[in-house]
Each structure stands twice: as C-alpha cells, then as structure tokens.
mmCIF file as gemmi writes it, N, C-alpha and C atoms, coordinates in Angstrom:
data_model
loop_
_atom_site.group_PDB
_atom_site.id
_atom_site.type_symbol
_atom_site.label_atom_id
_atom_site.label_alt_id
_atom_site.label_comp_id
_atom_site.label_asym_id
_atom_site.label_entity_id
_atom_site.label_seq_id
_atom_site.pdbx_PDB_ins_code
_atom_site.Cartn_x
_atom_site.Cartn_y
_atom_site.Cartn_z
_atom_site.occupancy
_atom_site.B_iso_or_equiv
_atom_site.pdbx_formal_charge
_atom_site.auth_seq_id
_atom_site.auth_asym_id
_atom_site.pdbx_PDB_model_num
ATOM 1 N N . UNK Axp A 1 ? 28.311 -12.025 -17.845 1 0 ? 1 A 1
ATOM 2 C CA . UNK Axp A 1 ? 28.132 -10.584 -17.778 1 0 ? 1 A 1
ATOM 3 C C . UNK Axp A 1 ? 26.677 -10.267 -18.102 1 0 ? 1 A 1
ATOM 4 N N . UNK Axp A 2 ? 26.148 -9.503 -17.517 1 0 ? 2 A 1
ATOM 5 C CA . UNK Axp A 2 ? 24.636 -8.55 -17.693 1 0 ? 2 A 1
ATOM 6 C C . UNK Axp A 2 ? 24.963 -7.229 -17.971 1 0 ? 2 A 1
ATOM 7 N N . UNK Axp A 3 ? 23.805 -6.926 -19.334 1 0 ? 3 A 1
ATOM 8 C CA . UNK Axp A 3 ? 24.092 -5.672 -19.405 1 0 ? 3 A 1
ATOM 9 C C . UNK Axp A 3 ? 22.724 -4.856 -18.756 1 0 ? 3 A 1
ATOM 10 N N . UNK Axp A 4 ? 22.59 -3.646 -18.015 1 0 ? 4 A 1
ATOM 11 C CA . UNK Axp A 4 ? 21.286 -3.506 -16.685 1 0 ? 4 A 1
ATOM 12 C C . UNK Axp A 4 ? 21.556 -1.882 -17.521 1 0 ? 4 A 1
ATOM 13 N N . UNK Axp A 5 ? 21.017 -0.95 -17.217 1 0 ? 5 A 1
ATOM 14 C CA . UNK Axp A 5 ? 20.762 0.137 -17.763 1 0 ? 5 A 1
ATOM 15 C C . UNK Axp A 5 ? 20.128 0.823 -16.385 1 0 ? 5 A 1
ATOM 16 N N . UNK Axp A 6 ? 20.433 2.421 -16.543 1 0 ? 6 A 1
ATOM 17 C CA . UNK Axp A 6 ? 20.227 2.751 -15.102 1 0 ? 6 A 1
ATOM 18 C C . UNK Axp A 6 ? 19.748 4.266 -15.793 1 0 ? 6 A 1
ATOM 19 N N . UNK Axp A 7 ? 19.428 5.198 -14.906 1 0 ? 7 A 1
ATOM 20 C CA . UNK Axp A 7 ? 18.662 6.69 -15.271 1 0 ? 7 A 1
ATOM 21 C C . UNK Axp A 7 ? 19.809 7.43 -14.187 1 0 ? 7 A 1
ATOM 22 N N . UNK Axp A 8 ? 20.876 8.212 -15.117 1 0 ? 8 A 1
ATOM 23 C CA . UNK Axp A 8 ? 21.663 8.713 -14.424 1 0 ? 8 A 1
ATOM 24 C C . UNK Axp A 8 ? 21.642 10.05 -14.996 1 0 ? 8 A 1
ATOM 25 N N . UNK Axp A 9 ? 21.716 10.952 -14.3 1 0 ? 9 A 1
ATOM 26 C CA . UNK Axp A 9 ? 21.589 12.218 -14.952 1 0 ? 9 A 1
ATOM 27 C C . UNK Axp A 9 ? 22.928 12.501 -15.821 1 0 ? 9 A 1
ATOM 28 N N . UNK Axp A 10 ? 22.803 13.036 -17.005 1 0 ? 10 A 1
ATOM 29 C CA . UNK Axp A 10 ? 23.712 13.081 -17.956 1 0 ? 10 A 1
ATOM 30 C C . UNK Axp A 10 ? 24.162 13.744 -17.724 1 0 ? 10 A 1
ATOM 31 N N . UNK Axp A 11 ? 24.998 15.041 -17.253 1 0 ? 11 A 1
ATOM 32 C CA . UNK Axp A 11 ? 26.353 15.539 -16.604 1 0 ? 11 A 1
ATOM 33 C C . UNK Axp A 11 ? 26.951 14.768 -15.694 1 0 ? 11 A 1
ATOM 34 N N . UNK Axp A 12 ? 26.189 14.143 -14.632 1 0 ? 12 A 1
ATOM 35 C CA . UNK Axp A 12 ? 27.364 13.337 -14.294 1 0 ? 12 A 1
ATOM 36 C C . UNK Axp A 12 ? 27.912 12.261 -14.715 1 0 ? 12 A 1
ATOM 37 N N . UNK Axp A 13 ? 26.867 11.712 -15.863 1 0 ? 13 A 1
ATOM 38 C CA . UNK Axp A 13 ? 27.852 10.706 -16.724 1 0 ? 13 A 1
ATOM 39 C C . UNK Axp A 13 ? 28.594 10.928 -17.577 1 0 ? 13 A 1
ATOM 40 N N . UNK Axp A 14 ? 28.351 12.497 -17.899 1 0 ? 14 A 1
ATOM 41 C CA . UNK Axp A 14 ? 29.605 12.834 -19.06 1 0 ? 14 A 1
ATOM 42 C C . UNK Axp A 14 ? 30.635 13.068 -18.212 1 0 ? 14 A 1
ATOM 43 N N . UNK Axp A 15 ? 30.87 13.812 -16.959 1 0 ? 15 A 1
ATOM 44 C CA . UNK Axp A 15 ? 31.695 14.064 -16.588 1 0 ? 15 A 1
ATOM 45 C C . UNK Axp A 15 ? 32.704 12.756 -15.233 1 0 ? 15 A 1
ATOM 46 N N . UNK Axp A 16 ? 31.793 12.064 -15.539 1 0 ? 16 A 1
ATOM 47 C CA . UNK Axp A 16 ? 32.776 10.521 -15.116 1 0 ? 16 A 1
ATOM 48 C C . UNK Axp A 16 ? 32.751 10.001 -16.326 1 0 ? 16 A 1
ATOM 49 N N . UNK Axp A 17 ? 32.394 9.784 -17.361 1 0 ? 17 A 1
ATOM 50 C CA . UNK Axp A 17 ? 33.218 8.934 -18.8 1 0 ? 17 A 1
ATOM 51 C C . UNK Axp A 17 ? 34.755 9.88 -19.158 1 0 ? 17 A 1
ATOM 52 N N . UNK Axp A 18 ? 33.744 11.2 -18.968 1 0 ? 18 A 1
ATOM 53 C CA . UNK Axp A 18 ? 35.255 12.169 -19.435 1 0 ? 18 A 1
ATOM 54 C C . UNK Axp A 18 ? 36.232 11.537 -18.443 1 0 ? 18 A 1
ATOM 55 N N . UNK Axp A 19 ? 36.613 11.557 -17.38 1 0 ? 19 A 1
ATOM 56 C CA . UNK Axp A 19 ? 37.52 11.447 -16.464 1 0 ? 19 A 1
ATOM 57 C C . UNK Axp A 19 ? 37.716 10.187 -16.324 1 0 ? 19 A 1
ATOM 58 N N . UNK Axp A 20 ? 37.093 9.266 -16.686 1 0 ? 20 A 1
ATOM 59 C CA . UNK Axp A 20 ? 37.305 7.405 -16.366 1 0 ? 20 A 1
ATOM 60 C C . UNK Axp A 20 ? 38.358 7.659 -17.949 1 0 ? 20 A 1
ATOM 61 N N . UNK Axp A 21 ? 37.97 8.341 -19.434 1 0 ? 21 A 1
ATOM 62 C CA . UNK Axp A 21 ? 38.476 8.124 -20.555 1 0 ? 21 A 1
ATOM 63 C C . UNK Axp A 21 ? 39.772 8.765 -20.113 1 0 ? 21 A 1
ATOM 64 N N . UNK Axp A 22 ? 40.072 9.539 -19.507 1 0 ? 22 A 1
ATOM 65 C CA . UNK Axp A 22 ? 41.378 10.334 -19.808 1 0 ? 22 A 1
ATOM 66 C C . UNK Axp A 22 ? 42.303 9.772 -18.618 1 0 ? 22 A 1
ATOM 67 N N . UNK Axp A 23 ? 41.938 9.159 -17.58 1 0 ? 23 A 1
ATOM 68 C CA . UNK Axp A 23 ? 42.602 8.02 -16.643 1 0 ? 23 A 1
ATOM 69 C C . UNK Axp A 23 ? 42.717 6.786 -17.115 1 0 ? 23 A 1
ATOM 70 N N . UNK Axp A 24 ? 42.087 6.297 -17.993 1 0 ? 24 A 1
ATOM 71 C CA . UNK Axp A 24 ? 42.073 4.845 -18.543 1 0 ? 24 A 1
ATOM 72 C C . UNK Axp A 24 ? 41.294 3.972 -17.618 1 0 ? 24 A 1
ATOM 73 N N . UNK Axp A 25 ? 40.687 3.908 -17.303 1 0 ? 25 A 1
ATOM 74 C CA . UNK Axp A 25 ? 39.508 3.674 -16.307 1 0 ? 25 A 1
ATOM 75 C C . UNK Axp A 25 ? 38.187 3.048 -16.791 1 0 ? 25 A 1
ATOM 76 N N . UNK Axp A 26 ? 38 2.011 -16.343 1 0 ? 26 A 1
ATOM 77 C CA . UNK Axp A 26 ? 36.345 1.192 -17.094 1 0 ? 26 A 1
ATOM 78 C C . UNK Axp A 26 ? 35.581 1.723 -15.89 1 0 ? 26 A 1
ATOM 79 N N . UNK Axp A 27 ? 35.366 2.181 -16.653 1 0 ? 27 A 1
ATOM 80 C CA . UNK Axp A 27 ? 33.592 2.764 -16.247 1 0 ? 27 A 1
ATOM 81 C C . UNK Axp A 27 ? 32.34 1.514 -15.557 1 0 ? 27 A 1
ATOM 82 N N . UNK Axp A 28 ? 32.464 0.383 -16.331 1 0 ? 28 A 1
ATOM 83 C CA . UNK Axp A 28 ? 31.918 -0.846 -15.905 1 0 ? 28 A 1
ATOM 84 C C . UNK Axp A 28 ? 32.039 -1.069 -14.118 1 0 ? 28 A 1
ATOM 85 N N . UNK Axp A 29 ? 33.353 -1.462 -14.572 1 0 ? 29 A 1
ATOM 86 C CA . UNK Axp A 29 ? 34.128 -1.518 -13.686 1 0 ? 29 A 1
ATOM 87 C C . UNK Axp A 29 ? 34.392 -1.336 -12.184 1 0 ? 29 A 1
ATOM 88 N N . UNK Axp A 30 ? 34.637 0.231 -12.472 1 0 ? 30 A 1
ATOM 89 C CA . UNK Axp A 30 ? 34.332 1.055 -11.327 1 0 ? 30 A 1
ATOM 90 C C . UNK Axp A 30 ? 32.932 1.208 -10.379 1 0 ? 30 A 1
ATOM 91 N N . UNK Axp A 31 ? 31.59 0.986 -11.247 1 0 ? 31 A 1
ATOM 92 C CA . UNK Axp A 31 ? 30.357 1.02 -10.831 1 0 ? 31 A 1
ATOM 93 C C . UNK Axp A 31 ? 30.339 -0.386 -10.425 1 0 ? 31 A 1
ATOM 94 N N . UNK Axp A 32 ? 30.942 -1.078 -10.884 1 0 ? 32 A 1
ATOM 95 C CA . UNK Axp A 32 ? 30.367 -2.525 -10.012 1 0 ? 32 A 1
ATOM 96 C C . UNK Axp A 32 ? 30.924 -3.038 -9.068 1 0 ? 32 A 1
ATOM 97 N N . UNK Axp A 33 ? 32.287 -2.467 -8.561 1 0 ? 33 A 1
ATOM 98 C CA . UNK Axp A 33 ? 33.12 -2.276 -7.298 1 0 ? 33 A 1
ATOM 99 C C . UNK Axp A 33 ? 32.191 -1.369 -6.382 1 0 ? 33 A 1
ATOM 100 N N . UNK Axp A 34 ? 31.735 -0.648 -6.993 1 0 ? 34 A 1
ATOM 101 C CA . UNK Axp A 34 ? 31.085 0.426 -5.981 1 0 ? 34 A 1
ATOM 102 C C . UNK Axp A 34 ? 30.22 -0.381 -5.291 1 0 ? 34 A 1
ATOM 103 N N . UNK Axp A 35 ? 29.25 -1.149 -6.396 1 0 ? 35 A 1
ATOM 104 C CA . UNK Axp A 35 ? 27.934 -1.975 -5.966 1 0 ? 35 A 1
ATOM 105 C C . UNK Axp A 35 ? 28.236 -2.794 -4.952 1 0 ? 35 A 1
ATOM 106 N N . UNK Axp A 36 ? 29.787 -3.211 -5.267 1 0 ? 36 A 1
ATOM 107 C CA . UNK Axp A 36 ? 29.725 -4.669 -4.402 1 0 ? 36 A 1
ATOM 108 C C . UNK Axp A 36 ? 30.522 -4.271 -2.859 1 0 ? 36 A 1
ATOM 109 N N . UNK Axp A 37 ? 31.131 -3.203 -3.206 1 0 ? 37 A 1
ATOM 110 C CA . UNK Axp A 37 ? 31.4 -2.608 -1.665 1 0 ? 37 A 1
ATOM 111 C C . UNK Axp A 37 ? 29.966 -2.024 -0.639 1 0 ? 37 A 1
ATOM 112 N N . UNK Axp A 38 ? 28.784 -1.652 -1.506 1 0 ? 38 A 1
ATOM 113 C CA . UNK Axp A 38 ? 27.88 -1.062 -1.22 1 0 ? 38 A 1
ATOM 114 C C . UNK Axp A 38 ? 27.089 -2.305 -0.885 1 0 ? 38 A 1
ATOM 115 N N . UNK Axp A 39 ? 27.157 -3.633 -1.362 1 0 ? 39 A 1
ATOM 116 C CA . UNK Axp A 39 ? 26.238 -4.429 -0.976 1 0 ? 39 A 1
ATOM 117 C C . UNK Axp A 39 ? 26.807 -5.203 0.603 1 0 ? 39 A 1
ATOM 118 N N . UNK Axp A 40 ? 28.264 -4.719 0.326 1 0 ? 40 A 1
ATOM 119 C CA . UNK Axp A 40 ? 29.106 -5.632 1.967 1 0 ? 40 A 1
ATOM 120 C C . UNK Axp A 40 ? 28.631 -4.229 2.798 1 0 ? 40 A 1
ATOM 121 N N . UNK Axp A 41 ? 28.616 -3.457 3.096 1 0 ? 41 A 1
ATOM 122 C CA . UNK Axp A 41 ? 28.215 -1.987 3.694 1 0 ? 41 A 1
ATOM 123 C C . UNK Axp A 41 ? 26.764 -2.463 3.995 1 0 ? 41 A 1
ATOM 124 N N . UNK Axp A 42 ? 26.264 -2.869 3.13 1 0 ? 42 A 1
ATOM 125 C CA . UNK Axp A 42 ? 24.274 -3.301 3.408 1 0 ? 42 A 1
ATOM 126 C C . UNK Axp A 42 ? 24.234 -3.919 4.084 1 0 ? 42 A 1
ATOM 127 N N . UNK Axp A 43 ? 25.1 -5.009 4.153 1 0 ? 43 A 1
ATOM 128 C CA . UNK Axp A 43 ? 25.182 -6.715 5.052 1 0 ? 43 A 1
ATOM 129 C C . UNK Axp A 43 ? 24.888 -6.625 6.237 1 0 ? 43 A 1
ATOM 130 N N . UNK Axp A 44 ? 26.534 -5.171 6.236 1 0 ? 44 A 1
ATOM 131 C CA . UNK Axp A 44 ? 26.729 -4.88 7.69 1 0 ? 44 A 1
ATOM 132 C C . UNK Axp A 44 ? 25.739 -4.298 8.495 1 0 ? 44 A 1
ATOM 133 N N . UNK Axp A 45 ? 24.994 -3.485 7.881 1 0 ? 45 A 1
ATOM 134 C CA . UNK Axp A 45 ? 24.048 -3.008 8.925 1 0 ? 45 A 1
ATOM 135 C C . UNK Axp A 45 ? 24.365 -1.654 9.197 1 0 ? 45 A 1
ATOM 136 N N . UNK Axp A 46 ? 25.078 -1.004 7.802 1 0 ? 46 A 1
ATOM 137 C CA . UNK Axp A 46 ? 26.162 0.23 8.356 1 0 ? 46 A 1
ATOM 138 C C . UNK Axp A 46 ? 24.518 0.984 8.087 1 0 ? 46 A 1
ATOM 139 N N . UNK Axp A 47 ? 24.958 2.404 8.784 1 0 ? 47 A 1
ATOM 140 C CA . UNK Axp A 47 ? 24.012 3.547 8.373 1 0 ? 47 A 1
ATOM 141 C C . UNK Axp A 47 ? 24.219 4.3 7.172 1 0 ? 47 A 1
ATOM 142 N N . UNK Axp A 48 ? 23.896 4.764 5.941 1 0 ? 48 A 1
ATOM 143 C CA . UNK Axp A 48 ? 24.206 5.711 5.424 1 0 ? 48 A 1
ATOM 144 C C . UNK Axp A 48 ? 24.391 6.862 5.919 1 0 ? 48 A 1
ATOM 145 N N . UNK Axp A 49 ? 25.555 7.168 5.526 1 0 ? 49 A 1
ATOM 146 C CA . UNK Axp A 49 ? 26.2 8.824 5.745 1 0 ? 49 A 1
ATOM 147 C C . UNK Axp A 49 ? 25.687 9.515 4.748 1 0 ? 49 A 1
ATOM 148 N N . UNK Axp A 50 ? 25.018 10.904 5.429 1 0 ? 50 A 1
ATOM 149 C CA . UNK Axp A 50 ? 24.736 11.481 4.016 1 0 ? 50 A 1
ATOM 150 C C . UNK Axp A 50 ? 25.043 12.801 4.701 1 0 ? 50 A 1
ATOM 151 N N . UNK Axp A 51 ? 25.451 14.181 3.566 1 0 ? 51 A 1
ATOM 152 C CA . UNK Axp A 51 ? 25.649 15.313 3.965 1 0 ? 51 A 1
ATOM 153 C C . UNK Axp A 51 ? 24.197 16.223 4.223 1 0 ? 51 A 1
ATOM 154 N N . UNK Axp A 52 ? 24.584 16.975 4.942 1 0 ? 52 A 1
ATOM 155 C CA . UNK Axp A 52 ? 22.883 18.082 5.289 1 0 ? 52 A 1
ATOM 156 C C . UNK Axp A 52 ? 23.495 18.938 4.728 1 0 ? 52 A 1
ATOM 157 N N . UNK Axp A 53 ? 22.597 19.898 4.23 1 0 ? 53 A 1
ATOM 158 C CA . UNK Axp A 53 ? 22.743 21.087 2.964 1 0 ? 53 A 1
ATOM 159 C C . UNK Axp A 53 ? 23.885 21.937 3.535 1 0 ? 53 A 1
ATOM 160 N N . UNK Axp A 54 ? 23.917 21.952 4.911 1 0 ? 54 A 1
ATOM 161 C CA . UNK Axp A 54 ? 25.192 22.801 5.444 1 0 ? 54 A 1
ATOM 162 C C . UNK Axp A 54 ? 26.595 22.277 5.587 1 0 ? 54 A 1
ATOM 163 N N . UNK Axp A 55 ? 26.271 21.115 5.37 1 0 ? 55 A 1
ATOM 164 C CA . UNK Axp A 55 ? 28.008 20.281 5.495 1 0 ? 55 A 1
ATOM 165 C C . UNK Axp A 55 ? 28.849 20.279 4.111 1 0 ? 55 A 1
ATOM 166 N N . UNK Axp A 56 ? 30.267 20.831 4.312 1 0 ? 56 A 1
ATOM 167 C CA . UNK Axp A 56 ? 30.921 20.824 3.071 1 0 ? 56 A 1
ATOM 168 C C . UNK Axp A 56 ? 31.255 19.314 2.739 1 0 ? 56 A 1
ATOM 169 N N . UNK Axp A 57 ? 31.44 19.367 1.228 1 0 ? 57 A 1
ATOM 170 C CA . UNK Axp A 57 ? 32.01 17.884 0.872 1 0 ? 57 A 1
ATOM 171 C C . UNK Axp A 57 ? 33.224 17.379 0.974 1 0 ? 57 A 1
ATOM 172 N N . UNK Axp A 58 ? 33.819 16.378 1.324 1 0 ? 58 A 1
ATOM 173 C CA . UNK Axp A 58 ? 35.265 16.14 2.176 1 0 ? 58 A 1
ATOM 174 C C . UNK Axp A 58 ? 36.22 16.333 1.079 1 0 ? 58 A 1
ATOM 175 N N . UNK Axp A 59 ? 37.012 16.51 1.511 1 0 ? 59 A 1
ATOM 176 C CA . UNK Axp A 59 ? 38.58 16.294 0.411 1 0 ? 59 A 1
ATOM 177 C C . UNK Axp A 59 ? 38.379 15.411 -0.31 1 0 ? 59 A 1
ATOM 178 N N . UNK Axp A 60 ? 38.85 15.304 -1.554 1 0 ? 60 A 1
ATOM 179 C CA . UNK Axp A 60 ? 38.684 14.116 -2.412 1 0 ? 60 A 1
ATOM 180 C C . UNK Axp A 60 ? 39.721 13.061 -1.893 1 0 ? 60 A 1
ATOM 181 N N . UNK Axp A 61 ? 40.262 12.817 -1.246 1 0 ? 61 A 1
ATOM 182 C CA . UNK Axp A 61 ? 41.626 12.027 -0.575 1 0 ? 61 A 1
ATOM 183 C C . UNK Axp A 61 ? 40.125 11.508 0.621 1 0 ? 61 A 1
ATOM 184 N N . UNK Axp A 62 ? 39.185 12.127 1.064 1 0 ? 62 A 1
ATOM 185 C CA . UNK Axp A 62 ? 38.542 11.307 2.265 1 0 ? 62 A 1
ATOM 186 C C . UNK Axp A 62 ? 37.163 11.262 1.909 1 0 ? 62 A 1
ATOM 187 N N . UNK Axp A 63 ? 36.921 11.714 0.594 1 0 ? 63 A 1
ATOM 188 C CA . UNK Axp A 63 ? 35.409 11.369 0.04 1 0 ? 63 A 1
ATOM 189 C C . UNK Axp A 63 ? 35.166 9.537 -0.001 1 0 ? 63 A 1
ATOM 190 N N . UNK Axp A 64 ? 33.789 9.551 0.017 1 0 ? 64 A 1
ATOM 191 C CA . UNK Axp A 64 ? 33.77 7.595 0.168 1 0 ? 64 A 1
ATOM 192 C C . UNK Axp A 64 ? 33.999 7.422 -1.378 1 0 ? 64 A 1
ATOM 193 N N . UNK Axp A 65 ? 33.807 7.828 -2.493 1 0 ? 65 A 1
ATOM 194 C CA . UNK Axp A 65 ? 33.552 7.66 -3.655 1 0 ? 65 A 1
ATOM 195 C C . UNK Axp A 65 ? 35.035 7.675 -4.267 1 0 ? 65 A 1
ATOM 196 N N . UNK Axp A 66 ? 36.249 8.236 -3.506 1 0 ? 66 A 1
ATOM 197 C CA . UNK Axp A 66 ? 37.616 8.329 -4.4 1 0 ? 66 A 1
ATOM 198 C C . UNK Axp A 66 ? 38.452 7.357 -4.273 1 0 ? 66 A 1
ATOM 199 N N . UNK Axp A 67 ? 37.846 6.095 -4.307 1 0 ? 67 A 1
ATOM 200 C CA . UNK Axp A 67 ? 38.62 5.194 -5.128 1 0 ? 67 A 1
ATOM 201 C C . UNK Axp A 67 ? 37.93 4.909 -6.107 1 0 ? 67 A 1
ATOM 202 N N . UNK Axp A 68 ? 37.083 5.153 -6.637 1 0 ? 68 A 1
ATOM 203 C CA . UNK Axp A 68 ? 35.892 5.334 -7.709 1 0 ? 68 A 1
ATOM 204 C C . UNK Axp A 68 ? 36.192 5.984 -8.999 1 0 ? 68 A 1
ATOM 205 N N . UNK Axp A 69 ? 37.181 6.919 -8.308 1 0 ? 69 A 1
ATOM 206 C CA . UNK Axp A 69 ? 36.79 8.387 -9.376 1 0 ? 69 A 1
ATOM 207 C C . UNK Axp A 69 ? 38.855 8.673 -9.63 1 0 ? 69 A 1
C-alpha cells in the first residue's frame, strides 16, 4: 500500500467522507477503483466526456461516477 496525498477541494471531500461514512464505504477504496477504471478508459483511447456549461448533469443511476458514490 502507498499512502499519495492529493489537493481536493474540501467540500467535496467532506461531502464524500460524509456519505462514504454513513454508507459504510472506504473512501480508499472507492478512489482507487475509480483510478483503475480511469487508467483501462486511458488504454483505450476513449475521449473524455465532459459537460458544457449548458448541459444538465445525468441522473445519478447514469452519472459515470455512481458506482463511486
């Protein structure tokens, strides 16, 4: 295990510890699933999807991040 330290803006880390603590949820965990789905996504050659200031954000059922959260 490595411990790596990152600059995350502090509301959204309070408000994913809050919600990882009250689901029972490692926080670790979850971010390093993310990484490693994000590094097979890199492999591929996928494009990042990103929203433009006018696009709403999807349902949480079809956001990329909700198996995360």
């Amino acid at each position: 295990m490595v411990i790596k330290s990152f600059n995350i803006d502090s509301e959204t880390y309070s408000q994913f510890s809050e919600i990882c603590r009250e689901r029972g949820h490692s926080m670790s965990k979850k971010v390093e699933n993310f990484i490693k789905e994000e590094l097979e996504r890199m492999k591929g050659n996928f494009k990042t999807e990103r929203l433009s200031a006018t696009e709403k954000i999807p349902e949480k059922s079809n956001h990329p991040m909700h198996k995360y959260c």
